[in-house]
C-alpha positions as CSV (number, residue, x, y, z in Angstrom):
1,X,160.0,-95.5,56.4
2,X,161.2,-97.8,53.5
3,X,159.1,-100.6,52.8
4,X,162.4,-103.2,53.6
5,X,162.9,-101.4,56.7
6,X,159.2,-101.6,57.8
7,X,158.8,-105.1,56.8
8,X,162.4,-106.2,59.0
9,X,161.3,-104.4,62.0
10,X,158.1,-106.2,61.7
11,X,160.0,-109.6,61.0
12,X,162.6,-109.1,64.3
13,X,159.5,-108.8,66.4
14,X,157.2,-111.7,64.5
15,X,160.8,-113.7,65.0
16,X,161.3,-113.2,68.6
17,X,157.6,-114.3,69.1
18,X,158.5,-117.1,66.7
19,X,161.4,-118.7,68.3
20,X,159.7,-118.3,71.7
21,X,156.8,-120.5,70.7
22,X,159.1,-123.0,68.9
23,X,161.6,-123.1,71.8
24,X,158.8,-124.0,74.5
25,X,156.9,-126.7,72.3
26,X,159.2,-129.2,73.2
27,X,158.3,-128.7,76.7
28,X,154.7,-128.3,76.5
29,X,154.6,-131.4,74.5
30,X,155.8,-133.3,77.1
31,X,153.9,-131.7,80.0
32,X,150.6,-131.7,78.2
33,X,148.7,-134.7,76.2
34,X,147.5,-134.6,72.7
35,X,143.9,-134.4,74.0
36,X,145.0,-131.3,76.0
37,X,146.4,-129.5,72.9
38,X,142.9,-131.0,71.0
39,X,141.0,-129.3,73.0
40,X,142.9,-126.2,72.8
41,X,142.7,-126.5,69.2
42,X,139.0,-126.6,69.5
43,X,138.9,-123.6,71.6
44,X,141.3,-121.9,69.0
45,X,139.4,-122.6,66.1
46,X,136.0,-121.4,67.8
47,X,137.3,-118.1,68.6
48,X,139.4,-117.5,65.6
49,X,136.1,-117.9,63.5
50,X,134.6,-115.4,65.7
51,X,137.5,-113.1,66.2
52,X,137.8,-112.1,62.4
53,X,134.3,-111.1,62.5
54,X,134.4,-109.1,65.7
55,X,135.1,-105.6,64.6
56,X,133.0,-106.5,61.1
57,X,136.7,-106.2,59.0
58,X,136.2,-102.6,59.9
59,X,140.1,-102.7,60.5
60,X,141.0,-103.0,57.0
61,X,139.6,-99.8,56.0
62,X,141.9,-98.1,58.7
63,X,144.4,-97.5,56.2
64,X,142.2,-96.5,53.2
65,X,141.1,-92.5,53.9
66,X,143.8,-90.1,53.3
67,X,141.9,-88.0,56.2
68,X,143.6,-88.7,59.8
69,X,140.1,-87.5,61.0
70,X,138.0,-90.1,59.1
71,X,140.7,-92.7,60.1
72,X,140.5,-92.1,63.9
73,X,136.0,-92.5,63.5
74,X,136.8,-96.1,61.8
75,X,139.0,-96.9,64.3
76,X,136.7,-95.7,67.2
77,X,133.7,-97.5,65.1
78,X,135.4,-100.9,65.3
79,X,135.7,-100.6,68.6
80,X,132.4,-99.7,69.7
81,X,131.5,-102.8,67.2
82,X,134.0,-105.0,68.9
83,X,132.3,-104.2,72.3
84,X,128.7,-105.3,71.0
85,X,130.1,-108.6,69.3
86,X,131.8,-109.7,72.6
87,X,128.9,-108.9,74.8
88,X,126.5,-110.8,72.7
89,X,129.5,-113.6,72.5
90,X,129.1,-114.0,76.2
91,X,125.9,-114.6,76.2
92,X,126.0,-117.4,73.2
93,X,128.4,-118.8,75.5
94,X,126.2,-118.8,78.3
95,X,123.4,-120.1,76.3
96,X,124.8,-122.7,73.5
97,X,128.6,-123.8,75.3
98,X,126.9,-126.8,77.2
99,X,125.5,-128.0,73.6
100,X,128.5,-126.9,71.5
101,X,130.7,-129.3,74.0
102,X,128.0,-132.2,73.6
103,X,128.2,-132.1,69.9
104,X,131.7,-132.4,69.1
105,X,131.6,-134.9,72.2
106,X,134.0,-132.9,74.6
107,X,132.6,-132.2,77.8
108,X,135.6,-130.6,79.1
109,X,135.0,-127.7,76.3
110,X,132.1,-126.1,78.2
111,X,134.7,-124.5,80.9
112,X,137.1,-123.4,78.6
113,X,134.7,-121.3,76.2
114,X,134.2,-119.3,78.8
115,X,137.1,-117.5,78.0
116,X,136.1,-116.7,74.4
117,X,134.2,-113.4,75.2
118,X,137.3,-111.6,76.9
119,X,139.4,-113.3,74.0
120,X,137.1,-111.8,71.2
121,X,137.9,-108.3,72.8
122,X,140.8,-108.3,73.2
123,X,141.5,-109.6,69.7
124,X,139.5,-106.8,68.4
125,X,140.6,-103.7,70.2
126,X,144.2,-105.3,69.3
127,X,143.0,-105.6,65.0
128,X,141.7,-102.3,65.0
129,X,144.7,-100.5,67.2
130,X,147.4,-102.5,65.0
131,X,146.1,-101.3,61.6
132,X,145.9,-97.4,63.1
133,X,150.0,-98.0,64.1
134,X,150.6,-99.7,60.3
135,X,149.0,-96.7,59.1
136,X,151.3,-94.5,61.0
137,X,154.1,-96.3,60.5
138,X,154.5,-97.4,64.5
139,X,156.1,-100.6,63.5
140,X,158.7,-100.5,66.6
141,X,155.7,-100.7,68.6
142,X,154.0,-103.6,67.1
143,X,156.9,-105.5,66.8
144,X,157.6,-104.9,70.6
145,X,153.9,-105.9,71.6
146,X,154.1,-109.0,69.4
147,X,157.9,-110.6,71.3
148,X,156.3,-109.8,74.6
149,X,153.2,-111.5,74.0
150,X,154.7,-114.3,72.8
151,X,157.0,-114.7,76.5
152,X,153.7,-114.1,78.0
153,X,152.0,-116.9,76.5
154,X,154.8,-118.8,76.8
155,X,155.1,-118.5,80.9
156,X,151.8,-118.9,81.2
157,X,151.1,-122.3,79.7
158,X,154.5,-123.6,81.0
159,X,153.5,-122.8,84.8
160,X,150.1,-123.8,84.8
161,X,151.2,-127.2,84.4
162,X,151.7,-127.1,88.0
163,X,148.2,-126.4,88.8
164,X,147.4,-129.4,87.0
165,X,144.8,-127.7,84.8
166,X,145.5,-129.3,81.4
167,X,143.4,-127.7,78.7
168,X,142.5,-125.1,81.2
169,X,146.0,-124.1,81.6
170,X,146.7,-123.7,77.5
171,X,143.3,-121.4,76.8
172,X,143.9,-119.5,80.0
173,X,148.0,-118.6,78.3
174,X,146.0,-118.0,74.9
175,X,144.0,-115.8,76.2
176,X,146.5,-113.4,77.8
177,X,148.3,-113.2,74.3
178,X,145.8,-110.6,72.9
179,X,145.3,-109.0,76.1
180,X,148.9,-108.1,76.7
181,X,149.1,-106.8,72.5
182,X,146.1,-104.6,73.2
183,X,147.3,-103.2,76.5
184,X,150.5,-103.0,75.0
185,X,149.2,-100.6,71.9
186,X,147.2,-98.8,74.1
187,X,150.5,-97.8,76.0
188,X,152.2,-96.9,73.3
189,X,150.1,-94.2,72.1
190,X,151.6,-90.7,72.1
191,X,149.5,-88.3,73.8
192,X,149.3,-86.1,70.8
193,X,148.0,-89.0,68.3
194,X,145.2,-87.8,66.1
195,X,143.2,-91.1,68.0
196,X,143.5,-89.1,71.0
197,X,143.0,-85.7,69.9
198,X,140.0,-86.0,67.1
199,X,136.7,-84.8,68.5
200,X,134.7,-88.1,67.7
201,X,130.9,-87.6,66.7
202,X,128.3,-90.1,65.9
203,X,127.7,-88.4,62.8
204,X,131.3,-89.3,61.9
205,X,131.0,-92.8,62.8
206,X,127.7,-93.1,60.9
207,X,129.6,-91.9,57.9
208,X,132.4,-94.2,58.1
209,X,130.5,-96.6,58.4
210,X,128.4,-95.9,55.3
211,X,131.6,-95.3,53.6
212,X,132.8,-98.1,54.0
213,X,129.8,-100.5,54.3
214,X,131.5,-102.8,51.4
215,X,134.4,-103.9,53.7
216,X,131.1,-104.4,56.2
217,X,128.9,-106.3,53.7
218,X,130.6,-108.3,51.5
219,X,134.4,-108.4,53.9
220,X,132.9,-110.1,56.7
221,X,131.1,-113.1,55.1
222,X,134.0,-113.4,52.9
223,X,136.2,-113.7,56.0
224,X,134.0,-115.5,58.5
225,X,134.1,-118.3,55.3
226,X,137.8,-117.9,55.3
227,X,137.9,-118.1,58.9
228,X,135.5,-121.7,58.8
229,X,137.9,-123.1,56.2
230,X,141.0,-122.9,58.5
231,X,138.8,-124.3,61.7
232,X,137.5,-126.8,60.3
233,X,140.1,-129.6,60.5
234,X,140.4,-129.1,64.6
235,X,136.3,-129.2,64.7
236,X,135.8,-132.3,62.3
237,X,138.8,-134.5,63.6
238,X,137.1,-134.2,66.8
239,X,134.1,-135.0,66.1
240,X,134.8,-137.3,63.6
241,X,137.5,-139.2,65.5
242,X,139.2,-137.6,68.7
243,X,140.7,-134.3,70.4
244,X,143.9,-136.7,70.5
245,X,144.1,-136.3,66.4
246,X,142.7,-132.5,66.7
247,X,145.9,-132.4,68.7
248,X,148.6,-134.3,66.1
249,X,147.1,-131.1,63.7
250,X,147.2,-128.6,65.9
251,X,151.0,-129.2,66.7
252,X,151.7,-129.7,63.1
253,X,150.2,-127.0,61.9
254,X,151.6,-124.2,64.9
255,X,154.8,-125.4,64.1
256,X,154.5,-125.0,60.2
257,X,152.8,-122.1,60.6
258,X,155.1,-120.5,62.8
259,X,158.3,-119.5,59.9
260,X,155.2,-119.0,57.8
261,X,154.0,-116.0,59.8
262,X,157.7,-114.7,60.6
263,X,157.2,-112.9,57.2
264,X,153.9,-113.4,56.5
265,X,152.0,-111.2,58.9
266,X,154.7,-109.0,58.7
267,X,154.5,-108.3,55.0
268,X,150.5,-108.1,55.2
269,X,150.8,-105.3,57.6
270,X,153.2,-103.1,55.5
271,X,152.3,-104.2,51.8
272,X,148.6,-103.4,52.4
273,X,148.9,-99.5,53.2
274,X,151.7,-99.6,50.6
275,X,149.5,-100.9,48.2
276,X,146.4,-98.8,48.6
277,X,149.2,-95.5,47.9
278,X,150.5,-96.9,44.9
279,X,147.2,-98.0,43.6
280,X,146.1,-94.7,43.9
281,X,148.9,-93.1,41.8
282,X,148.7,-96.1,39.4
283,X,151.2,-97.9,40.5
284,X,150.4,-100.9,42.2
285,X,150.6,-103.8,39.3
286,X,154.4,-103.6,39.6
287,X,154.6,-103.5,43.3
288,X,152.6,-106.5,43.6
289,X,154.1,-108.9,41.4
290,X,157.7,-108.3,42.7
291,X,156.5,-108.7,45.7
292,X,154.7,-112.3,44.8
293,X,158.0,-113.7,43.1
294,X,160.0,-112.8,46.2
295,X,157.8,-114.7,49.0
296,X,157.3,-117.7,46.1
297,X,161.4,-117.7,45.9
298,X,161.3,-118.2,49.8
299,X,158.5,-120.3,50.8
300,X,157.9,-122.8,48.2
301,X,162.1,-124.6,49.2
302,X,161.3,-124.2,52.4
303,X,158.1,-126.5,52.1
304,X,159.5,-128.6,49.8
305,X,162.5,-129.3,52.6
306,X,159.8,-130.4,55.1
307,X,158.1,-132.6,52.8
308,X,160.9,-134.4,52.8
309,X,162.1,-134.3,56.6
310,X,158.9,-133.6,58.5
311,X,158.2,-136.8,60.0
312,X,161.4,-137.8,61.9
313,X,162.0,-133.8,62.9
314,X,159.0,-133.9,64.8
315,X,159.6,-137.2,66.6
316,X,163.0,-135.9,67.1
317,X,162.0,-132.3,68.7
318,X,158.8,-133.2,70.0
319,X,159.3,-136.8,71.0
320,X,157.9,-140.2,69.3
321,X,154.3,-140.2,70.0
322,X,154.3,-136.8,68.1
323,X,155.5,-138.5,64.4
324,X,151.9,-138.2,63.8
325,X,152.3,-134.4,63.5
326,X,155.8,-134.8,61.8
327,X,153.4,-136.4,58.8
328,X,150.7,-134.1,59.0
329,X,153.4,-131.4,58.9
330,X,154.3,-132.4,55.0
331,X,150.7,-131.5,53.7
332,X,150.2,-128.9,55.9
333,X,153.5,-127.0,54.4
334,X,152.6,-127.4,50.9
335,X,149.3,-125.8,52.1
336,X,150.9,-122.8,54.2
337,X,153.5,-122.3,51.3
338,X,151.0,-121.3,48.6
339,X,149.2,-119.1,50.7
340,X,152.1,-117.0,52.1
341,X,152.5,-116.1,48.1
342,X,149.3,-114.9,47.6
343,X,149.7,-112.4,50.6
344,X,150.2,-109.6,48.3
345,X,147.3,-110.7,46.2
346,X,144.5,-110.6,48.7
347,X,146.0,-107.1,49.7
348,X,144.4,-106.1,46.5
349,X,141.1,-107.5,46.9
350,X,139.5,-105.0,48.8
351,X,141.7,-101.5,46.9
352,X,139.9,-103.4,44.0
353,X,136.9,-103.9,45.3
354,X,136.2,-107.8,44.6
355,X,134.7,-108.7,47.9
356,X,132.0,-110.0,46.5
357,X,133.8,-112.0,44.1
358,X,135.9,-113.2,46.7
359,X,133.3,-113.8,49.2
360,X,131.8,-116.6,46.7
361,X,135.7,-118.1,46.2
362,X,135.6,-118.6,49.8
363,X,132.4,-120.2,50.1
364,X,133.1,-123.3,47.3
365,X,136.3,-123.0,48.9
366,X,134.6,-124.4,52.2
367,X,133.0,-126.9,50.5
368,X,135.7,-128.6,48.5
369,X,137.6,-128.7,51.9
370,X,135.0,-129.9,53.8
371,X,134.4,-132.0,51.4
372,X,138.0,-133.6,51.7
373,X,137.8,-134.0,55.2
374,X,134.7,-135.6,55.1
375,X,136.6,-138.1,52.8
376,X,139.1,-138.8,54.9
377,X,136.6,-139.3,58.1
378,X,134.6,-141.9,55.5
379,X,137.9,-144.0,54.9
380,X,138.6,-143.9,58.7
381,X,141.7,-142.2,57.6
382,X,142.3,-138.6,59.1
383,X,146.4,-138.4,57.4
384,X,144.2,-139.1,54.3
385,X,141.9,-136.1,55.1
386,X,144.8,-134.0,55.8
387,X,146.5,-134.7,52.8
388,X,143.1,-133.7,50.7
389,X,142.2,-130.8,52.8
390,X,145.9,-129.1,52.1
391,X,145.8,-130.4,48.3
392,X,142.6,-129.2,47.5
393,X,144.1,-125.2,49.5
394,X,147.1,-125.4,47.2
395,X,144.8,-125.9,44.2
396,X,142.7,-122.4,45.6
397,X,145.2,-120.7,46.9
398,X,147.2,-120.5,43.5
399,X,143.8,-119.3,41.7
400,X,143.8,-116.9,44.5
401,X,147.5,-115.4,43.4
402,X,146.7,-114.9,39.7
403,X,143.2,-113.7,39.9
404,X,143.5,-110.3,41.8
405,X,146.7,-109.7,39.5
406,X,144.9,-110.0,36.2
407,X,142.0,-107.7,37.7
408,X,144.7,-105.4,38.4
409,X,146.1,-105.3,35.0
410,X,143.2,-105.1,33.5
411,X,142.2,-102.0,35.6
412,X,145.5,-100.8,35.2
413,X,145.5,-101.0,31.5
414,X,142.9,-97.8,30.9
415,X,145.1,-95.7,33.5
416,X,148.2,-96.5,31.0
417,X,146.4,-95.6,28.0
C-alpha cells in the first residue's frame, strides 16, 4: 500500500474522530463547568504519563524485526507487560489516590482515579495491537476503530450529563475510548494472522525482550519525561491556582490539538515502519526531509491563522466565559505546530539509536518548562505561564527537527561512500 494511500485512510478515520470531538464541544461546554473539564484534565494528564509507560515502549519495536515470528513474541511481551503495570497501577491508586487528590487540592479526584487502572490497559493492549496492524498494513481497521471511538466517547459524556455526575461523567466517556479501540482491534483480527497462529514461548519473549532492551531502557524514561512535559500545565495550574484554569487549557489545547492529530498520528503510524525499510536499504535521509517540508508547509499557516483569530473563535463556538481558552489557544498552536514537523524526525530516533541522547533532551526539556510555568504561577499570571511554557517547546521542538536529520546524514554519508 502506497505511503499517500496509507497515510489518507489513516487521515478519513483520525478526521471522522476529529470532527466528532469538535462538533460535541460546544455542547459539553455548556453542560459541564470549567472545574468539571479541570478535573478531567487532571485525570488525563495522570494517566497519559502512565499510559506511555505501560507496555515499557515495547510497541515501537513491533515494526522493527523483519521476522513475523519475533514480531508476534514483542507484541505478546507488551502485553503480558501491560498486564503487570496496570495491576500494580491499581494498587498505587488504592494506596496514594486519597493523597494525590489532597496535594493538588481536589478532593473530587480520589473517585475518578479509580478509573486509571482499566484505562492503563486498555491503552496498552490498544499501543501494542495498533503498531502489529501498521506493521501489516491493516490501516482500514485502525481508522475504523479510531471514528467509532470517537462517537463512543462522544455519547457517553453527552448523556451522563443527565446523571448529574460532572467530572465523573467525562473520565467515565474517556475511559471507554481505549476500551472500544482495543476491543475493536481485537475483532478485527483474521483468524490466520501470524499473532494467532505463532507458537509463543518464554524463551522467545525473553529474547525479544533482550533484543530490544534499548527501546526498554533508554525509550521509557525518555518517554515517561516526554509524557511529564505535556502534563504538567493541567497538574501545576491546579495546584498553583484552580481546576477552573486547568479547564481554560484543557479546552484550548483539545481543540488545537485536534487538526493537529488529523495528520499527525496518522503520519507517525505509516512514516515509522516506512522509515525503518528505507533506513535499512539506505534510504531514509531523503524520505525524511520531504516529509518534514510537507507537514511545515501545512501546519506552521494554519497556527499562524489562530494566532491571530483564536480568542474571539472560541467565545464564539464555545461561548464567552470560554475567551480564556480562545487566548490560551494562540500559544498553544505555535507549540503544537512545531511539533507536528518534527514527527518524522523522532521517527528516526530509535532506527538510529539516540535514545539515550534523547532521553537527556527530554529531561532539560522538563525543566525549562517547568520552569516557565513556575514563572507564570510567581507573577500570579497563568496566560503568562502559558505563553512561556509553549515558547520555550517551540524553541525544543525545532532543535528536535534538525538534530535526528544531521545524525542521519552523517550516518548516511559512509553508506554513500
Amino acid at each position: 500500500m502506497s505511503r499517500l494511500r496509507s497515510v489518507g485512510l489513516l487521515a478519513a478515520g483520525t478526521a471522522t474522530a476529529q470532527v466528532v470531538s469538535l462538533a460535541v464541544a460546544p455542547l459539553l461546554t455548556r453542560l459541564y463547568t470549567p472545574a468539571d473539564f479541570g478535573l478531567l484534565a487532571v485525570f488525563t494528564s495522570v494517566v497519559g504519563v502512565a499510559s506511555v509507560v505501560v507496555a515499557l515502549r515495547l510497541e515501537l519495536a513491533v515494526p522493527v524485526p523483519p521476522e513475523e515470528d519475533a514480531a508476534a513474541h514483542v507484541v505478546l511481551a507488551g502485553v503480558l507487560v501491560v498486564a503487570v503495570s496496570s495491576a500494580s497501577a491499581a494498587v498505587l491508586v488504592g494506596l496514594f489516590g486519597g493523597a494525590l487528590s489532597g496535594v493538588l487540592g481536589e478532593p473530587d479526584l480520589e473517585p475518578l482515579l479509580r478509573f486509571a487502572p482499566l484505562c492503563l490497559a486498555a491503552f496498552g493492549a490498544y499501543n501494542m495491537l495498533n503498531f502489529w496492524f501498521a506493521r501489516r498494513e491493516r490501516f482500514p481497521a485502525i481508522a475504523a476503530v479510531n471514528a467509532v471511538r470517537a462517537v463512543v466517547v462522544a455519547a457517553a459524556q453527552s448523556l451522563s450529563v443527565a446523571s448529574r455526575a460532572g467530572a465523573l461523567g467525562l473520565v467515565a466517556g474517556f475511559t471507554l475510548g481505549p476500551i472500544v479501540q482495543a476491543l475493536g482491534l481485537i475483532a478485527a483480527m483474521s483468524r490466520d494472522s501470524p499473532l494467532r497462529s505463532t507458537r509463543i514461548t518464554w524463551a522467545g519473549l525473553a529474547d525479544v525482550v533482550r533484543r530490544f532492551r534499548s527501546f526498554v531502557v533508554f525509550g521509557t524514561p525518555q518517554a515517561l519525561v516526554n509524557a511529564l512535559n505535556q502534563s504538567l500545565p493541567a497538574l501545576v495550574m491546579t495546584l498553583e491556582f484552580s481546576a477552573s484554569v486547568a479547564g481554560f487549557y484543557l479546552m484550548a489545547h483539545r481543540l488545537v490539538s485536534a487538526p493537529v492529530g488529523l495528520l499527525g498520528r496518522s503520519v507517525r503510524q505509516v512514516i515509522y515502519p516506512q522509515l525503518a525499510r528505507a533506513y535499512q536499504e539506505g534510504a531514509a535521509l531523503p524520505l525524511a526531509v520531504r516529509t518534514t517540508v510537507q507537514m511545515a508547509a501545512l501546519a506552521l499557516p494554519a497556527a499562524a491563522f489562530l494566532f491571530v483569530v483564536g480568542p474571539g473563535l472560541f467565545a464564539w463556538l464555545l461561548g464567552p466565559e470560554w475567551r480564556v481558552s480562545g487566548e490560551y489557544a494562540r500559544y498553544v498552536a505555535l507549540w503544537l505546530a512545531v511539533g507536528f514537523v518534527n514527527i518524522p524526525s523522532v521517527s528516526l530516533v530509535p532506527l538510529l539509536e539516540m535514545q539515550r541522547w534523547h532521553a537527556g533532551f527530554e529531561v532539560v526539556y522538563l525543566v525549562a518548562r517547568l520552569g516557565a510555568l513556575l514563572y507564570g504561577a510567581s507573577v500570579g499570571d497563568p496566560e503568562v505561564g502559558i505563553a512561556a511554557f509553549a515558547l520555550v517547546g517551540v524553541a525544543f521542538n525545532a532543535v528536535l527537527v534538525f538534530a535526528p536529520l544531521m545524525r542521519l546524514r552523517s550516518a548516511s554519508a559512509p553508506r554513500a561512500g
